[in-house]
C-alpha positions in Angstrom: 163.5 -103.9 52.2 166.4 -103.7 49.7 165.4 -107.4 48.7 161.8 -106.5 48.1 162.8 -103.4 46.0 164.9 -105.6 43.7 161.8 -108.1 43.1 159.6 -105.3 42.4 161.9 -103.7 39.8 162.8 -107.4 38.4 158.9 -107.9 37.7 158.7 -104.1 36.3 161.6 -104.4 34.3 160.3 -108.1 32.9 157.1 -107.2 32.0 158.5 -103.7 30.0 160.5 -105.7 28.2 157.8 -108.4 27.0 155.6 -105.6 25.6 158.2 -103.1 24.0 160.9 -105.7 22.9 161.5 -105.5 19.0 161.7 -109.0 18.0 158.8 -110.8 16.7 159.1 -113.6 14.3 157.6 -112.9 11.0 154.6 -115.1 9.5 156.2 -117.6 7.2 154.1 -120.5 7.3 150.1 -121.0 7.3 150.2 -122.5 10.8 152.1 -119.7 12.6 149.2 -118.1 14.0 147.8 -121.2 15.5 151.3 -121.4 16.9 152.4 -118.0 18.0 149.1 -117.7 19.8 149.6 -121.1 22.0 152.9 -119.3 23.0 151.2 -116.3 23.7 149.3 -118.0 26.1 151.7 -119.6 27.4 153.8 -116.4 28.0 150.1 -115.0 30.1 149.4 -118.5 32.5 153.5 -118.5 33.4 153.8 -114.7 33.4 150.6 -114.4 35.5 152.2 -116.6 38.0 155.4 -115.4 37.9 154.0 -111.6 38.9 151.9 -113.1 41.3 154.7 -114.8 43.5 156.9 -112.6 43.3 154.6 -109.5 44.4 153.8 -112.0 47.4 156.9 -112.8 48.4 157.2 -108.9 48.1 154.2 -108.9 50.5 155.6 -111.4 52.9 158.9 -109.6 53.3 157.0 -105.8 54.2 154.1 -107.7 55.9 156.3 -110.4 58.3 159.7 -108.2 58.7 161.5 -109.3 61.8 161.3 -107.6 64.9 163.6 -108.1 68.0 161.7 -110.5 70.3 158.6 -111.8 67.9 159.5 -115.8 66.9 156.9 -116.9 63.7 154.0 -118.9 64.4 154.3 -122.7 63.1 151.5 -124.0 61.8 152.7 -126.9 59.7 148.7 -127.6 58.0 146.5 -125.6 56.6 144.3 -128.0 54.6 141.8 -124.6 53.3 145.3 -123.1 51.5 146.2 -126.4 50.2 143.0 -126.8 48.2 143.6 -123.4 46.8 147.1 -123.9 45.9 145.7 -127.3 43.7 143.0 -126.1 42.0 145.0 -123.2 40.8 147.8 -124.8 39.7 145.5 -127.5 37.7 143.7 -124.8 36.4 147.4 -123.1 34.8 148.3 -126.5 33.6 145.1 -127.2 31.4 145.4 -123.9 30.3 149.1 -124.4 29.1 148.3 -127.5 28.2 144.9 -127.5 26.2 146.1 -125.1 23.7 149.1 -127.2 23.0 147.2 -130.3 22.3 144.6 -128.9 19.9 147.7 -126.7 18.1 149.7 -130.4 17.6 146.5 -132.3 16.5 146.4 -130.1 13.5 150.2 -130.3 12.8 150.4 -133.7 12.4 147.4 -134.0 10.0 147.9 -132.6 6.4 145.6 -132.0 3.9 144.6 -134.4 1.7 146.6 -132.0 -1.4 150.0 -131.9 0.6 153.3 -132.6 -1.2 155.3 -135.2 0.2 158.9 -134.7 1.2 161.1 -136.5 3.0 163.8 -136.0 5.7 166.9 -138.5 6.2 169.1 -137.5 9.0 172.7 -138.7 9.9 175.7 -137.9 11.6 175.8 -135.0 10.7 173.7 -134.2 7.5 170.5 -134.3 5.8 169.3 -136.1 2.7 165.6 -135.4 1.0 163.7 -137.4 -0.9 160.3 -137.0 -3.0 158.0 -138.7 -4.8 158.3 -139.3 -8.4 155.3 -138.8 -11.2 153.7 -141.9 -9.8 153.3 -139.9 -6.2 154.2 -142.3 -4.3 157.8 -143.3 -2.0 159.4 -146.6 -2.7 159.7 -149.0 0.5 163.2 -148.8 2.6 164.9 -150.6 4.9 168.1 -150.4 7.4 169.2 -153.2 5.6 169.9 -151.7 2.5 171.7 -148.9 3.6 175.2 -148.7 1.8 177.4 -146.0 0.6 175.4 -146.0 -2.5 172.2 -146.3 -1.3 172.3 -144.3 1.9 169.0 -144.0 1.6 168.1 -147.7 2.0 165.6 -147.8 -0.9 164.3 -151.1 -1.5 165.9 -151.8 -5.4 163.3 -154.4 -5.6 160.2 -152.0 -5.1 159.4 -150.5 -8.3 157.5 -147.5 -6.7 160.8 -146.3 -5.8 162.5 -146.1 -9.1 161.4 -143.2 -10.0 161.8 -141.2 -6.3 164.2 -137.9 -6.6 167.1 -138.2 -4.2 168.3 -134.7 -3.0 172.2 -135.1 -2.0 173.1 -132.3 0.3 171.5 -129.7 2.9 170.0 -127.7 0.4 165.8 -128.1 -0.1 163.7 -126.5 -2.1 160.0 -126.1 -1.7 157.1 -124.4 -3.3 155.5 -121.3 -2.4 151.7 -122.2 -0.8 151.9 -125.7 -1.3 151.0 -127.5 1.6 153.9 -130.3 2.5 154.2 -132.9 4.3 157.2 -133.9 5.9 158.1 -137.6 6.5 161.3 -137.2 8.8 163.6 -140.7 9.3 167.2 -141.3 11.3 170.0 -143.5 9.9 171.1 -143.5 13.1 170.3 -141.7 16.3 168.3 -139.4 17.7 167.8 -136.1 15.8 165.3 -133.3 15.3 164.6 -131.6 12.3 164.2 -127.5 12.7 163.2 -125.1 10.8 162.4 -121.8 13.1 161.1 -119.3 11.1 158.4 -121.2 10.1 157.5 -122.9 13.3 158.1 -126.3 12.4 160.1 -128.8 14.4 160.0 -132.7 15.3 162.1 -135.5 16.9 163.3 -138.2 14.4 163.3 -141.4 16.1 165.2 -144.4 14.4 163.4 -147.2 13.8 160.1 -145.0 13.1 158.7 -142.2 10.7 157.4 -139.0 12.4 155.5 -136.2 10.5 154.5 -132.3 10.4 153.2 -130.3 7.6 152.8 -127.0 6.7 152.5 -124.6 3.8 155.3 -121.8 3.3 154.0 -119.0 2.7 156.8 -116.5 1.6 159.6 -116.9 -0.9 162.9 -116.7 0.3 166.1 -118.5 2.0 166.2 -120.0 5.7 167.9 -122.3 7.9 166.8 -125.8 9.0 169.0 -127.1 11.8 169.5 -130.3 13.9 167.8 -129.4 17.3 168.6 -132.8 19.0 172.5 -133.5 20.4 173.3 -136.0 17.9 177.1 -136.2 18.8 180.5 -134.2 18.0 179.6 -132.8 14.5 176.2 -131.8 15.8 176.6 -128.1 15.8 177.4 -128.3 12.0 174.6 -130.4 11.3 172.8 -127.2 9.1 170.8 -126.7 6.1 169.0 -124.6 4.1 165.3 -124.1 3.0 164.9 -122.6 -0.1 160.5 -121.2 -1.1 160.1 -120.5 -4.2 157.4 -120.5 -7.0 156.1 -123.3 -8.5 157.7 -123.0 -12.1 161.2 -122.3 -10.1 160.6 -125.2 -8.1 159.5 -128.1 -10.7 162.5 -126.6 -12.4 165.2 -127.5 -9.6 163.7 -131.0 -9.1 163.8 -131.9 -12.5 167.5 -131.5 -12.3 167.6 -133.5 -9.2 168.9 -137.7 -9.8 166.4 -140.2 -9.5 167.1 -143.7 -7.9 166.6 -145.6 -11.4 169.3 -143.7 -13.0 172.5 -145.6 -12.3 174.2 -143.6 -15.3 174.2 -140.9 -13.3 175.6 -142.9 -10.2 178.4 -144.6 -12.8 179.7 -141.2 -14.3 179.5 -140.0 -10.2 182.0 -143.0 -9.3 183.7 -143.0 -12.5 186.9 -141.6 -11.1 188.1 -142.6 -7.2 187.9 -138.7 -5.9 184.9 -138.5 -7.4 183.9 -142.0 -5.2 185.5 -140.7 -2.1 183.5 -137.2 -2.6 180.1 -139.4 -2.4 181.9 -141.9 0.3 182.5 -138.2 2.0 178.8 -137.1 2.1 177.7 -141.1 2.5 180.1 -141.2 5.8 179.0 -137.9 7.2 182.9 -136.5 6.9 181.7 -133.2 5.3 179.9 -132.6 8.8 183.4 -131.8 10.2 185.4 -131.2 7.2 184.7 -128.2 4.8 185.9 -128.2 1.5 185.2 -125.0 0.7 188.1 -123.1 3.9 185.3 -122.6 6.4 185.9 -123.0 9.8 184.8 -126.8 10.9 184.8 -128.8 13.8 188.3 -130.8 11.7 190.7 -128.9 9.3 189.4 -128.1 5.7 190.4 -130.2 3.1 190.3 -127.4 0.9 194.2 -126.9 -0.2 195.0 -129.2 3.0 197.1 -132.0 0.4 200.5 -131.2 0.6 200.3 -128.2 3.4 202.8 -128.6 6.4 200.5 -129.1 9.8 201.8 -128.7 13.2 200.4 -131.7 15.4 199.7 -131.1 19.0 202.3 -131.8 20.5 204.6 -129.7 18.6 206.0 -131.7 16.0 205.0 -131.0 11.6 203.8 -133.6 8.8 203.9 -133.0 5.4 200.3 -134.1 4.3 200.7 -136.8 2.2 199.4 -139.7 1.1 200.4 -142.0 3.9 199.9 -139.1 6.3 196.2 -139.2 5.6 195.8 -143.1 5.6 196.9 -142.9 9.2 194.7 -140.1 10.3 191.9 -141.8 8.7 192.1 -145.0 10.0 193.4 -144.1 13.6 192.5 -140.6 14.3 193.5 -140.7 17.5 197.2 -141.1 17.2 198.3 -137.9 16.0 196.1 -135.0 16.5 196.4 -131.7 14.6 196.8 -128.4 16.7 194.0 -126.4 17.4 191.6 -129.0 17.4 190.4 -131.7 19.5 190.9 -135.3 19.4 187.1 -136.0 19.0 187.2 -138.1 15.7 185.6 -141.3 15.7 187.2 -144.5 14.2 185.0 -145.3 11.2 185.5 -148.6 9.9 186.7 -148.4 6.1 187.9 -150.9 3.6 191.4 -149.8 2.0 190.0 -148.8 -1.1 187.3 -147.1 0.7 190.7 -145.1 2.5 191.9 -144.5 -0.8 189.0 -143.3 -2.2 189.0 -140.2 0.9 192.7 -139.7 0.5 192.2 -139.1 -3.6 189.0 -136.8 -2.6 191.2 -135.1 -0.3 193.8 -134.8 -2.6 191.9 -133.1 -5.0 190.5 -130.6 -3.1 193.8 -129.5 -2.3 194.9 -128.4 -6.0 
């Protein structure tokens, strides 16, 4: 009986606290209610049979109780009960997963005035890109990938000379412009995430996948990797920024295009300045602040020339040579308080003294 007590005030207490609880996630973007109400059904066909077996196994407890000398009655068929048991459970799962299908056929087909964006993911950061004046992306390939053009635009196609390249996990989008999101991996498998507005999607290398939708208030939120991608995968983060139109056109103006190598000269003029964009190209800023937060690896900010204590008790000076070695065998020595979880990432020496003058620079 105490066991049958406990499921009753498991199913009271569970259903309480689905109609009083205080969080609800606020409409954001124009296809939340399509999407908040395929949840909601799916919260009644799983809550339905969630009371339901649990107030029967309530029932069976009271009803079959043991009693000194009764044995239970085997009956190992009953064809009647089995029919039952199917066409209710095929009934729950077309209405879980009708809903579903309708809600995702929508989702993946924009309007035909939706803003094209796009979404580069790699260990462990994003990149953006849009189309320039002539409104259309330039063609890219794996093959052209480099730390210069991470993006792997095709320099040949001249639809892409004009495309703004957004550097960094900060995007900015219009207020209630519908946009269409064109996600890519460098790499491997990730999954793009923005959860206040409903919108999330697997990006599968080798393909492009898409969503759209059209935000719908102004304001700041977080876009997140939703697929273990490897070590740095917690810090693989962002931002969404909605704004207004004016404030928006405004931002991507100041944005570089991929036809303005000025830009990518006075950016590599100096070689901190090439290890900062070999940094973002390499994904080392996924585990590497430069601003003192907290990281998966030590900061680099004011990291050149502190005195570290290595794991197994002994200090460095950080210098020059110290970070050549860490760079290109990270496993060797291991600074305390973190864990040896740095990959060996294949680097040219220049390319190694690029990061260590980056690093260096940070540190001043």
């Amino acid at each position: 009986m105490i066991l049958a007590l406990v499921l009753i005030i498991m199913v009271l207490g569970s259903l309480v606290f689905h109609f009083v609880n205080p969080w609800h996630a606020p409409a954001l973007a124009s296809n939340w209610l399509e999407m908040d109400r395929t949840l909601d059904i799916t919260f009644a066909v799983t809550g339905l049979f969630f009371v339901v077996l649990n107030l029967l196994l309530v029932w069976l407890l009271v009803r079959f109780k043991h009693k000194p000398g009764q044995r239970a009655a085997y009956q190992p068929e009953n064809h009647r009960l089995e029919r039952w048991l199917i066409g209710i459970t095929a009934l729950g799962i077309i209405g879980l997963l009708a809903p579903g299908l309708l809600v995702y056929a929508d989702y993946v087909r924009p309007p035909a005035n939706a803003m094209l964006v796009e979404v580069l993911g790699k260990q462990w950061q994003w990149r953006y890109r849009f189309p320039g004046a002539d409104g259309k992306f330039g063609s890219s390939d794996a093959r052209f990938m480099t730390a210069s053009n991470p993006y792997g635009l095709d320099p040949a196609d001249p639809n892409g000379q004009d495309d703004v390249l957004v550097e960094g996990s900060e995007l900015h989008l219009p207020l209630n412009q519908p946009m269409k999101f064109l996600l890519r991996s460098a790499d491997v498998l990730h999954d793009f995430y923005m959860p206040p507005m409903r919108a999330r999607l697997n990006m599968v290398p080798g393909t492009v996948t898409s969503f759209w939708f059209t935000p719908t208030e102004a304001g700041r939120y977080e876009a997140l990797c939703a697929q273990l991608c490897g070590i740095g995968h917690a810090n693989m983060r962002g931002s969404v920024v909605v704004e207004a139109l004016p404030q928006f056109q405004s931002w991507l103006g100041g944005q570089a295009r991929f036809s303005q190598p000025a830009a990518a000269a006075a950016v590599a003029d100096t070689p901190a300045a090439r290890g900062e964009a070999l940094a973002k190209a390499k994904a080392c800023v996924a585990c590497h602040s430069v601003d003192g937060s907290a990281g998966v690896g030590p900061t680099w900010k004011g990291l050149y020339g502190k005195t570290e204590t290595l794991a197994d008790g002994s200090t460095h000076q950080v210098d020059a040579a110290f970070l050549r070695g860490e760079i290109t065998d990270p496993q060797a020595r291991v600074v305390k308080g973190f864990a040896p979880i740095m990959p060996k990432i294949e680097l040219s020496s220049d390319e190694v003294n690029a990061l260590v003058a980056y690093i260096e620079s940070r540190g001043k």
